[in-house]
C-alpha positions in Angstrom: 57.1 69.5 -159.7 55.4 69.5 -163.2 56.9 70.4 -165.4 56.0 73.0 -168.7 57.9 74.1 -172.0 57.4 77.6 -173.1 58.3 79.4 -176.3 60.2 82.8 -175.3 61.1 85.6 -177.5 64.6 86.5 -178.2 64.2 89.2 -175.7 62.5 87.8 -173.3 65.4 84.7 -172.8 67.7 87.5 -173.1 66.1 89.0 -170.1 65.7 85.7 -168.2 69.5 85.0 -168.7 70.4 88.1 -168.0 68.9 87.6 -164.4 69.9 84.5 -163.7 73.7 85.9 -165.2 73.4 89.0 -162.6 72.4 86.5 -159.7 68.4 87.7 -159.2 67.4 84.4 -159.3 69.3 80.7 -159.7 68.1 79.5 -162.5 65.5 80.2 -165.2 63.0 78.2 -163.9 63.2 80.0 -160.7 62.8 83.4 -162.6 59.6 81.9 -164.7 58.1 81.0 -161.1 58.5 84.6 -160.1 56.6 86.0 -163.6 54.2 83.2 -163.1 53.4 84.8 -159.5 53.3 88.3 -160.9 50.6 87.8 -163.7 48.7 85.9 -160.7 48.8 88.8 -158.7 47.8 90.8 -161.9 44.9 88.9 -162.5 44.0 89.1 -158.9 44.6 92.6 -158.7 42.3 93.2 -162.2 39.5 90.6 -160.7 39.1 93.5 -157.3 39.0 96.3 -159.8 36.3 94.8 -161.7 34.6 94.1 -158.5 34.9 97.2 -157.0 33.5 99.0 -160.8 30.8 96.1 -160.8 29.3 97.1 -156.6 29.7 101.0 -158.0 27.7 100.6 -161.2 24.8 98.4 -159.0 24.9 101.4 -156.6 24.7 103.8 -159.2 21.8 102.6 -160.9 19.9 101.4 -157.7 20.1 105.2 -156.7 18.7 105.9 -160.0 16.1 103.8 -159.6 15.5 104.7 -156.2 15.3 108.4 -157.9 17.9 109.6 -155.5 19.9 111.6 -158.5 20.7 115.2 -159.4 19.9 116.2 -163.1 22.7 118.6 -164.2 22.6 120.8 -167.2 24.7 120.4 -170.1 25.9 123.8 -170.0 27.0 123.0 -166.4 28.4 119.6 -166.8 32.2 120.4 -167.3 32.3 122.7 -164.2 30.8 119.9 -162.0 32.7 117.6 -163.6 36.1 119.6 -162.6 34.9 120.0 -158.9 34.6 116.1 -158.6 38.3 115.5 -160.1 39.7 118.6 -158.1 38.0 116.5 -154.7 39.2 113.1 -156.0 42.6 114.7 -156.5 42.7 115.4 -152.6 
């Protein structure tokens, strides 16, 4: 297994220690692995979001293209805008 050296604040080997002390994991290195699978999962998790925002905006601007819109006043805007949340909400 390769193997890595990493600098750690004060608090954060306090932390580690303090899990391996309490028994959640064996060893530090075991505890790192598990931090090192949560910031994966993270990134993963970040990566679908931006996915997801990316398909919206392309549908969102082929429908404006496409001219398949609603134009809303400005005096209107907030109350639309309040119906959409209050649905979302749901």
């Amino acid at each position: 297994m390769p193997t890595r050296n990493v600098n750690l604040t004060a608090e954060q080997d306090a932390f580690v220690e303090k899990m391996v002390k309490t028994g959640k994991y064996q060893n530090a290195s075991e505890a790192m692995r598990d931090a090192v699978r949560g910031l994966q999962q993270r990134w993963k998790q970040d990566e679908l979001k931006l996915d997801i925002l990316r398909n919206q905006l392309k549908a969102g601007t082929d429908a404006l293209d496409g001219g398949r819109f609603t134009e809303i006043a400005d005096a209107d805007l907030d109350g639309v805008l309040d119906k959409l949340a209050a649905t979302e909400a749901r």
